[in-house]
C-alpha positions in Angstrom: 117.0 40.9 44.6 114.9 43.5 46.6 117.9 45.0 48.1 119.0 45.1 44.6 115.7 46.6 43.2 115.9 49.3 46.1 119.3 50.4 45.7 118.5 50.9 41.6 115.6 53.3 43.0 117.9 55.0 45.5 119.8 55.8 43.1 117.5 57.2 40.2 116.1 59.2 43.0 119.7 60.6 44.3 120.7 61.4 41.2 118.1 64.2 40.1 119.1 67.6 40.1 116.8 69.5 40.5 114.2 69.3 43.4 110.6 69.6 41.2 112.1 67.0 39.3 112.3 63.6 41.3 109.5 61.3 40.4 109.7 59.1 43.4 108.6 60.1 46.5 111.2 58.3 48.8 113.3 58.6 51.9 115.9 56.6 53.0 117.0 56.4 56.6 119.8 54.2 58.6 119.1 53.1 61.9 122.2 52.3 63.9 123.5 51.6 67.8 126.2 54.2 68.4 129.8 53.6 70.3 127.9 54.9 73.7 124.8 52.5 73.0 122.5 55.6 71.7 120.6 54.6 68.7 121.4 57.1 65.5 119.0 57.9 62.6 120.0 59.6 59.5 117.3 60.8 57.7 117.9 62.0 53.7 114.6 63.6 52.1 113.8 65.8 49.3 114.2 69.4 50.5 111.2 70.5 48.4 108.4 67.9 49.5 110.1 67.8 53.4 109.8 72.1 53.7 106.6 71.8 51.9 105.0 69.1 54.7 106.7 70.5 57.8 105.2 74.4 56.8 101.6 72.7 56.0 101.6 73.7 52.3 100.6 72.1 49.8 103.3 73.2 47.2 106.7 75.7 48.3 106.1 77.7 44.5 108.5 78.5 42.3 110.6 80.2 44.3 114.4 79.4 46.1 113.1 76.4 48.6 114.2 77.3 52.2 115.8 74.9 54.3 112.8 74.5 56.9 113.9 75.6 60.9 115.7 73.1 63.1 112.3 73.5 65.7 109.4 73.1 63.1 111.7 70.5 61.3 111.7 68.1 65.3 107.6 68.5 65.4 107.3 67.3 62.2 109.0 64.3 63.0 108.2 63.8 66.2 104.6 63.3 65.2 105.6 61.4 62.0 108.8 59.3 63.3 108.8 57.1 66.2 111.1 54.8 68.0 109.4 52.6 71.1 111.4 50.4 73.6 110.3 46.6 73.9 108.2 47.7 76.5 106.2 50.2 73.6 106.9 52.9 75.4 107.9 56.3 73.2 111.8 57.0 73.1 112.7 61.0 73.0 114.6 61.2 69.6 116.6 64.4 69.5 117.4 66.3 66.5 121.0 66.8 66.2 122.0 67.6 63.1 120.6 69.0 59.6 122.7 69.6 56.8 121.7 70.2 53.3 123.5 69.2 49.8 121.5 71.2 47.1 118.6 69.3 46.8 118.6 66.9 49.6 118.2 67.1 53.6 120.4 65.0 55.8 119.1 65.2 59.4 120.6 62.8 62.2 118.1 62.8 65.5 119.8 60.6 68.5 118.1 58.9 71.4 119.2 57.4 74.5 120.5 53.7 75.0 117.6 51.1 75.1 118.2 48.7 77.3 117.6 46.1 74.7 116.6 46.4 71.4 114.6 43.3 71.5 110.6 44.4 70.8 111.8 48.1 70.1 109.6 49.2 67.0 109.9 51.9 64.9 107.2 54.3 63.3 107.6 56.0 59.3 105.0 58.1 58.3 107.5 60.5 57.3 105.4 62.1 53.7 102.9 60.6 53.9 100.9 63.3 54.4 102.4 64.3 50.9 102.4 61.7 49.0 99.6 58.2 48.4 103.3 56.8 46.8 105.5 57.5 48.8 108.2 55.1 49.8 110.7 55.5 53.3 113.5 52.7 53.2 115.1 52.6 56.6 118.5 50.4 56.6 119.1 49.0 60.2 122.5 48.1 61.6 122.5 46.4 64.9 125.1 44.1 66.5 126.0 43.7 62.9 122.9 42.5 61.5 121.5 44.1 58.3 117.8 44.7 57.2 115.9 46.9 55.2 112.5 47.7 56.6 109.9 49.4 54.0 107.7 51.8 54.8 104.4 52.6 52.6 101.5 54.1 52.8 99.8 52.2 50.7 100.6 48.7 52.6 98.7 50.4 56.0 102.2 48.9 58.3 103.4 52.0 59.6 105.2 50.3 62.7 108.0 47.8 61.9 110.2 45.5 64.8 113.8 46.8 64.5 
C-alpha cells in the first residue's frame, strides 16, 4: 500500500511541466550494486529547487533555470548525500553523469565496491535545506532484494541501513 501511495506521488510530481509548478518537494533515487560490484545512484530532482540549493539562493527568478556545473553540483551532494561501509566509514561517491529532460535532473554518482553491504548506511539530506516538506524516496536493489527507504526532514532519520 505504501509503495502504492509513493508511486501515485512519483507520478503527480513527474508529470508537471513546468518547474515553478510542482507542489511536492521530492526526489527519488535508486540505489543499486553494478556488474563490477560498484554501488550506482541515480538521482532525479527538480532542476529549479536543485540549481537554487547548490548556488545558495533562495529562489533562481524568473528567468531560463541553468543547469547548475558538474563541480558545484558534487559539493552539494557530497555534503548532503552519503554512503558509509559497515564499518561507518565515508565511501567517495563520484559524480558521473548529469543529464537533464526539461524540467528534471538525472545525475548517477558511482562508488567503489564495498566489501559487504551488510551495516553500510546511507545519508539524504538532499533539499532539505530548501524545503521543511521535502520528501527523497531512494529505491534499493541489492542481490535482488527490493526496499524503499524514505527520507524526511520532518521525521529527524537522515541515515537509513541499506
Amino acid at each position: 500500500m505504501v509503495v502504492r501511495a509513493l508511486a501515485f506521488v512519483i507520478a503527480l510530481a513527474g508529470s508537471e511541466t513546468r518547474a515553478d509548478f510542482h507542489p511536492l518537494h521530492t526526489t527519488l533515487a535508486e540505489l543499486s550494486i553494478a556488474q563490477d560490484g560498484g554501488v550506482q545512484i541515480v538521482l532525479r530532482v527538480f532542476v529549479d529547487d536543485f540549481s537554487a540549493a547548490v548556488a545558495g539562493r533562495a529562489t533562481i527568478g524568473s528567468a531560463p533555470i541553468a543547469t547548475p556545473h558538474d563541480s558545484a553540483t558534487a559539493r552539494y551532494l557530497g555534503a548532503t548525500m552519503v554512503l558509509t561501509d559497515g564499518s561507518g566509514r565515508p565511501v567517495a561517491l563520484v559524480l558521473t553523469n548529469m543529464r537533464r529532460t526539461d524540467d528534471l535532473l538525472w545525475i548517477t554518482l558511482r562508488a567503489p565496491a564495498l566489501r559487504t553491504v551488510a551495516g553500510a548506511h546511507l545519508t539524504n539530506r538532499v533539499l532539505f535545506d530548501r524545503w521543511d516538506d521535502q520528501v527523497n524516496i531512494v529505491q534499493t536493489t541489492i542481490g535482488g532484494r527490493r526496499q524503499t527507504l524514505l527520507f524526511t526532514k520532518r521525521d529527524g532519520t537522515t541515515q537509513k541501513a541499506i
